[in-house]
N, C-alpha and C positions, 0 to 999 in steps of 0.2 A: 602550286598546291601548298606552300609552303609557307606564301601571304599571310594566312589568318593564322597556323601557328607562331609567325614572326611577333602579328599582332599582340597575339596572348603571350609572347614573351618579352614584349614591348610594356604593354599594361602591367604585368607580375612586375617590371622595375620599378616602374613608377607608384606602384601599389600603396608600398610599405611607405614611403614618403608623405604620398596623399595622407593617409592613417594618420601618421604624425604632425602634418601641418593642421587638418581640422580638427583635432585634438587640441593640438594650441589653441585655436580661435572660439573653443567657446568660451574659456573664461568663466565666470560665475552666473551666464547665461540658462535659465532653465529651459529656455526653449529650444534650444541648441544642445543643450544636452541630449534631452526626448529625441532630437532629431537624428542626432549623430548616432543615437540606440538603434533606431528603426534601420536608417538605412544600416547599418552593419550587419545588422540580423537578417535583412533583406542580403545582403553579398554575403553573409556567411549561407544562407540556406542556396543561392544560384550556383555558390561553388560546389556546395555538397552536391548540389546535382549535377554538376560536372565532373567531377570527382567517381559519382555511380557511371554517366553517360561514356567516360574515357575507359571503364572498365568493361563495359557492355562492349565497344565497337575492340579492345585487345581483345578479347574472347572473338568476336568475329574474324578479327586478323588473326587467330591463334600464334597471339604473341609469344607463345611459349617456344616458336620452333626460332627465333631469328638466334642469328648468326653471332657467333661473336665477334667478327670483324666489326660491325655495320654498329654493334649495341655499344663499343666503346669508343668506336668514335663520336658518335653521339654526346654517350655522358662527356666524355672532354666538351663537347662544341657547349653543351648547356652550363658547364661549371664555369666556361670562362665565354660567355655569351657576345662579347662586345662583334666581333664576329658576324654571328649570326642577325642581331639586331641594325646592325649597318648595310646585310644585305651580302656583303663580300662573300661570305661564306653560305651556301646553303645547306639541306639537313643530309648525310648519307645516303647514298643508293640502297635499296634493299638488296640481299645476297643467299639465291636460293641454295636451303641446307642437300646437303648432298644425302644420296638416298640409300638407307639401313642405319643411319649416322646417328646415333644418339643425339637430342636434343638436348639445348642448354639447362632446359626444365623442366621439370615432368610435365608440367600444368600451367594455368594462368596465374594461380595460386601461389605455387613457388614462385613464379617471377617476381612478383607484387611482394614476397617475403624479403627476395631478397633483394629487389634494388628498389625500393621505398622502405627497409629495415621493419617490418610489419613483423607479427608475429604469425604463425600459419594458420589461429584461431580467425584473426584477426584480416588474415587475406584470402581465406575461404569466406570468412562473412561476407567481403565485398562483392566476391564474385557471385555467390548467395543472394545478394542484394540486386543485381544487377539482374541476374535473372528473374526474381522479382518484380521486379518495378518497371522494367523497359525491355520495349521488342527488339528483337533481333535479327538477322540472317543468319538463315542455318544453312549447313553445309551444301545445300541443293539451290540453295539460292534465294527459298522463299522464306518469307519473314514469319517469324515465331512469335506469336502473343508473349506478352507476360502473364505469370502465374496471377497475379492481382494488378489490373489494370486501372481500378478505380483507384488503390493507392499509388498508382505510379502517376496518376494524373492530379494527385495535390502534390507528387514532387516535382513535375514538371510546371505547376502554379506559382512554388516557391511560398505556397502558403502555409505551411510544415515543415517541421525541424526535420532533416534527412533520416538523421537520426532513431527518432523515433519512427517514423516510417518504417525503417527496416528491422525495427523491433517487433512491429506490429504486421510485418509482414512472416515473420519467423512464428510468430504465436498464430495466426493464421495456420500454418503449415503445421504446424504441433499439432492443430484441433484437429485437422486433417480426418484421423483413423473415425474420431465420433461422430465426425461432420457425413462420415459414409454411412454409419448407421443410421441414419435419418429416411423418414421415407422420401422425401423431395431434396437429396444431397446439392444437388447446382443451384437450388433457391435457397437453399439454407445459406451455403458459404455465400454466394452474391448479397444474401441481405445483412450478414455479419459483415463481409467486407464495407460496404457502404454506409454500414453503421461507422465504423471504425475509422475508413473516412473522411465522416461527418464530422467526427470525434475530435479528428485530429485537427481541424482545422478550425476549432474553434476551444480546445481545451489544452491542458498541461498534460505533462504523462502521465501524473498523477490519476486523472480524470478519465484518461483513456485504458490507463489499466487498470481500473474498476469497472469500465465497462466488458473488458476481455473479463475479468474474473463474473461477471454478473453471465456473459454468455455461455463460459464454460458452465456456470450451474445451470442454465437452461438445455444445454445439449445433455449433461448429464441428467440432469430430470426425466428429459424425453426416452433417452437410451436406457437407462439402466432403473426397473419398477423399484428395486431393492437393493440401493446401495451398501445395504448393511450389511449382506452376506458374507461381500469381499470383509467388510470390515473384521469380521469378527473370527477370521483368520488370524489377526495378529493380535486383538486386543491383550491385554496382562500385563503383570509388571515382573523384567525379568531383574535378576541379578546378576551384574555382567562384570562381577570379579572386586580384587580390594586394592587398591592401590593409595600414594600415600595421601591422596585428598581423601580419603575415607572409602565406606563399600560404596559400590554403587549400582545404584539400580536400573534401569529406562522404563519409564510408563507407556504404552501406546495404548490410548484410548478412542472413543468416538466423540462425536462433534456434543452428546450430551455431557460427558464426563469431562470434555475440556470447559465448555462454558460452567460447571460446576465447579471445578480448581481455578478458572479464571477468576468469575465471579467472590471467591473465598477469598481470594490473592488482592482484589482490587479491595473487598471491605478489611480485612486484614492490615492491608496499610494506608487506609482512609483515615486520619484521627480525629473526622468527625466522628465515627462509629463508633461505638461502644466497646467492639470486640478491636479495632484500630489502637482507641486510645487506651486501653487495659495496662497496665506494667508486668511486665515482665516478672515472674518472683524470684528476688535477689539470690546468688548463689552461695548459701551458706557452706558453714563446716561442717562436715558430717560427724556423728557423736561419738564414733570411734576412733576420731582423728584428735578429739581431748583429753587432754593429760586430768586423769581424775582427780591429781593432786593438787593442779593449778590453783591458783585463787581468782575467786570469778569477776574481778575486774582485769583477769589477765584474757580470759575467754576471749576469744574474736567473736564479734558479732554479725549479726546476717547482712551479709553484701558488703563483707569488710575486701574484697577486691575492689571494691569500686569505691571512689574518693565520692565525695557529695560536689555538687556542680561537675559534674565531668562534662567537659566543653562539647561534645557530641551532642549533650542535650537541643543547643539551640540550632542544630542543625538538623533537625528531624531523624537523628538515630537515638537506638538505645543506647544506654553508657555501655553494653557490653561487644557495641557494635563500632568497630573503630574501623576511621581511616588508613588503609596500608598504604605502602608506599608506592609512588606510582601508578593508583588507583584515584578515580577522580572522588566526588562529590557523587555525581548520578550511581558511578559503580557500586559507593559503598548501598546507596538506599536498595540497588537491583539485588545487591546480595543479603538487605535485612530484609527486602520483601518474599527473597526464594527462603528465607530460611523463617520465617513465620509462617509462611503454606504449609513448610515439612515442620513446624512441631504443630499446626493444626492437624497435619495428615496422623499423626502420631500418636497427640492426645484425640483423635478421635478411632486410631484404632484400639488405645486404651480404654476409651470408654466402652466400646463394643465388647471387648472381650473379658472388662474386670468385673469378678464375680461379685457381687452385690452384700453386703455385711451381713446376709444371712446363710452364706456359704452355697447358697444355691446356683448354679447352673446357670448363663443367657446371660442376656446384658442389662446391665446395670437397672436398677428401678432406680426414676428422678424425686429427686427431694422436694419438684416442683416443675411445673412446667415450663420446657425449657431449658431446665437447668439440671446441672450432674455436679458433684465436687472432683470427679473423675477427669472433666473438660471444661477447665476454667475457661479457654476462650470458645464463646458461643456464638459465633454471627448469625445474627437471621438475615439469609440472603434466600431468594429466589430467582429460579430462573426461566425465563418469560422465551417464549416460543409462540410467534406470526404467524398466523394460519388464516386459510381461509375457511368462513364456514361448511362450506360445500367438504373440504378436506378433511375438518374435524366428524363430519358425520357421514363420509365415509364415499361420498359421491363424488370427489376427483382423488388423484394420487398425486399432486403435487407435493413440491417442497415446501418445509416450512422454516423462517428464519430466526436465527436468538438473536441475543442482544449484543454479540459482539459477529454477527453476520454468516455465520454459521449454518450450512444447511442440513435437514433434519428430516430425515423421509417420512412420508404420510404417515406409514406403521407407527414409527417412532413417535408420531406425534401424538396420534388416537391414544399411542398407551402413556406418552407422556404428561396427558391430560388428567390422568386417570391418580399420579401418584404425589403425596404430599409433599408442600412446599414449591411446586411447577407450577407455574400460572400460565396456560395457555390465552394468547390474545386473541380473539376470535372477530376479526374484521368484516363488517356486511359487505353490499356491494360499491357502497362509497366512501365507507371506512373513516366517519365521521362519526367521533364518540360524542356520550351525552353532554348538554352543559350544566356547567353547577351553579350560573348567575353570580349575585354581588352578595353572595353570603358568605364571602372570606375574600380576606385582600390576598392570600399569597394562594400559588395553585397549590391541592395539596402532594402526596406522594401519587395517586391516583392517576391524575390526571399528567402530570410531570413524566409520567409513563407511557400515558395513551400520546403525548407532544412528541418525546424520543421516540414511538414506535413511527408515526408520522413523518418525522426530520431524520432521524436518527443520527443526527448529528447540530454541530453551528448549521443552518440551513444557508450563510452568506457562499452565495457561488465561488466554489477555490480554495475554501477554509477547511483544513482537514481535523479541525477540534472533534474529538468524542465527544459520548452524552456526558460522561462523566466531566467534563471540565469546561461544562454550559451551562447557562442563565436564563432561566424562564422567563420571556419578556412580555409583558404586556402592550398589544399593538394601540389599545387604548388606555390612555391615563387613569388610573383606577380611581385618584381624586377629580378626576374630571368627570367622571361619571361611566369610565367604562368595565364591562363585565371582567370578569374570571372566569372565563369559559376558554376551554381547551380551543375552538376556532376563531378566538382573539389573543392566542398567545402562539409562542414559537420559540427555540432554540437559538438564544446566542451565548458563545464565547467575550470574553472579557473585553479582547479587543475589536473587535466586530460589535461589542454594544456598545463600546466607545463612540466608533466610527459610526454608527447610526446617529445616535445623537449628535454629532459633529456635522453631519446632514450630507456624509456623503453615500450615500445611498437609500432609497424609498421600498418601503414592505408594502407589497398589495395580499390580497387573499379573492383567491380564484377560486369558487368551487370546492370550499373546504379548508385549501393545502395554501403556503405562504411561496410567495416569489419577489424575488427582488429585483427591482428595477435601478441600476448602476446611473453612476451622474454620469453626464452626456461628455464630459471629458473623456471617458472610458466605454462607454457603450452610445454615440450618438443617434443610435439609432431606436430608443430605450423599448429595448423586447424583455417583457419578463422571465426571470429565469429560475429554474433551482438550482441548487448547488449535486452539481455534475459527479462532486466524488462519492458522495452515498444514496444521490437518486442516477446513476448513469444512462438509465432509460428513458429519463425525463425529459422532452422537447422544449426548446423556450416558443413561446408563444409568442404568435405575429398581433401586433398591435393593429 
């Protein structure tokens, strides 16, 4: 019995060598490089599944009771292997534990903790995983399904990262409690699982965990009419004390009040924007801080803290916005963008509450539409909420989505319709906006919106660019003679419309919506696709 584990300690010698010799030979080879990728990835996924399969059958042996004679001899025979691999030596007898006898470990878990040095998160997960994914014998003898059998049979495929599998088998089980509110709970989890599946064997985790988030809001849609109840338990903003970063507050809002502060946050430090590229007003000296007698070329003058050219400039901060130490570049811009939200949030609770030059009462009267001298930064932002028709007028209860993916209950929506500066997008049943032909070369904001509601993203399958940091492209050359119309353009990022023109990938338009068809180096079997991380429901279509 001891042949095929000899085997597999035979091959682990020679493993690490192999690795190393094919390493050297490929050389400045590309094709040998690809090569060497795939298979590894191929032995790294067989192992993982050896790896789950060795833990599934110690839980059948309930490894946890053997002996300590029997387990140390062992580990000596494997540290110093020559032994065992010659044959001369074979593995330990087993040694039944004698009976009321405390075990060596509580569990399988503990074992796996402590003679693989795992941590105990990290050796319950395995065991977790293994019941998961692969059947077993239980203690009566007959074999035990796995809790998700369609995942365990992409990791018995070897066509999925283990990995991910047992991540996606744990999110599974999480959904569990809603998956029971369901009317049809065993079709609901089987048709999640086989999504997931699907998912996994043809996407990145990235890909597959936008589709668990895309089903979690479908179970919650189904379960719960009115999400907002719970919500509105906690919303407010409390004050949770002063300490030496200043007071501080926590906001907890709802999915409308976040896309709102979002949405502020992203025009805020956009310096195409108007309210982006504003300056800051320098911080002068207040008038009771000068000496009356001075002479007034002694006066300091406004923004005399800050020297002219302050090197921050060309790095998209304010001069009052400095790099600390051991803070990068991205950090400093994260904390001039939090602290442009909090003085919009400021000057605009200034403006609400400062009484008007005629000493009356309410908020401010505008100088002008628009505009206050109370709230020099003014962005006009809106925010845009997916709906379907049916939902806005009141004949389904579905969700409705914003623009950074947000979902928004029916209620919310009908009244979010209703209130100024919300733009509800109200999609028919093929959700194909109007065209505006060849009466402008560029799309305008309009349509550049109805495209992001479409893509909601770079639409190249893999590419996780937002709208905001994508390129409206034209599928037809507009000096060649082709439209501006919202179903001859589409979403890409910088790099992805490099790479299109570079001709390594083809845009088709199926029925509206845009799919891409990969060079046959990469997909040779050319199925069109969408891009999986912000359409996760979307099928590629068989040619």
């Amino acid at each position: 019995m001891a042949d095929e584990l000899r085997l597999l300690a035979v091959f682990k010698s020679g493993f690490r060598d192999l690795l190393d010799k094919a390493s050297r030979s490929i050389g400045s080879s590309q094709v040998r490089a690809a090569a060497f990728v795939a298979l590894t990835e191929d032995l790294y996924r067989i192992s993982g599944y050896g790896q789950i399969l060795a833990v599934a059958r110690a839980t059948e042996a309930q490894l946890h009771t053997i002996t300590e004679a029997p387990l140390a001899e062992l580990n000596k025979l494997l540290a110093e292997p020559a032994a065992f691999l010659s044959g001369e030596r074979g593995l330990p007898a087993d040694a039944t534990n004698e009976p009321r006898r405390k075990t060596l470990f509580r569990d399988e878990a503990e074992f796996f903790k402590n003679q693989q040095n795992l941590t105990h998160f990290q050796a319950l997960h395995r065991v977790e995983t293994a019941a998961n994914l692969l059947p077993r014998t239980g203690f009566n003898g007959r074999e035990v399904a796995p809790k998700f059998p369609q995942l365990g049979a992409v990791l018995g495929e070897g066509s999925a990262d283990p990995k991910t599998l047992a991540v996606l088998a744990k999110k599974i089980a999480a959904m569990g409690p809603e998956i029971e509110r369901q009317p049809d709970p065993e079709a609901v989890a089987w048709q999640f699982e086989a999504e997931l599946a699907d998912a996994a064997r043809t996407r990145n985790i990235q890909g597959t965990d936008k589709l668990v988030k895309d089903q979690t809001r479908r179970l919650e849609s189904f379960a719960a009419a009115h999400p907002e109840e719970s919500e509105s338990m906690f919303i407010g903003a409390y004050y949770m004390g002063h300490s030496r970063k200043g007071y501080e507050y926590k906001i907890i809002t709802n999915a409308e009040g976040h896309e709102l502060l979002a949405t502020a946050a992203d025009v805020l430090s956009n310096p195409r924007t108007k309210a982006g590229n504003t300056p800051v007003p320098p911080l002068g000296i207040p008038e009771w801080a000068i000496d009356p007698e001075a002479p007034t070329e002694r006066i300091p003058v406004q923004g005399f803290g800050e020297p002219e050219g302050s090197p921050t400039g060309g790095l998209g901060l304010e001069p009052r916005v400095e790099v600390m130490g051991g803070e990068t570049l991205a950090q400093a811009r994260a904390r001039q963008r939090a602290q442009r939200l909090h003085r919009f949030l400021l000057d605009s609770i200034r403006s609400v509450t400062t009484h008007d030059a005629s000493g009356s009462d309410g908020p401010p009267k505008p100088e002008a539409e628009g505009k206050h001298t109370a709230m020099p930064l003014a962005p006009q932002f809106t925010l845009a909420v997916t709906i379907d028709f049916q939902t806005l007028a009141g004949q389904l209860n579905t969700t409705g989505i914003t623009d950074h993916g947000l979902s928004v209950s029916a209620q919310d929506c009908r009244r979010i319709a209703c209130n100024a500066r919300i733009l509800p997008i109200v999609l028919n049943g093929d959700g194909v906006p109007l065209e505006l032909g060849r009466t402008r070369r560029y799309f305008n904001r309009a349509q550049r919106r109805a495209i992001a509601v479409r893509d909601k993203g770079c639409f190249n399958p893999g590419c996780s660019m937002p709208v905001n940091r994508t390129e409206a492209h034209h599928l037809d050359q507009w000096s060649a003679g082709g439209r501006t119309d919202v179903s001859r353009g589409c979403l890409l990022c910088v790099r992805c419309h490099v790479a299109y023109h570079a001709g390594h990938f083809r845009i088709t338009m199926i029925k509206g919506l845009p799919y891409v068809i990969a060079a046959k180096s990469t997909d040779p079997s050319q199925i069109p696709r969408r891009n999986w991380i912000f359409h996760p429901m979307a099928d590629a279509l068989a040619v």
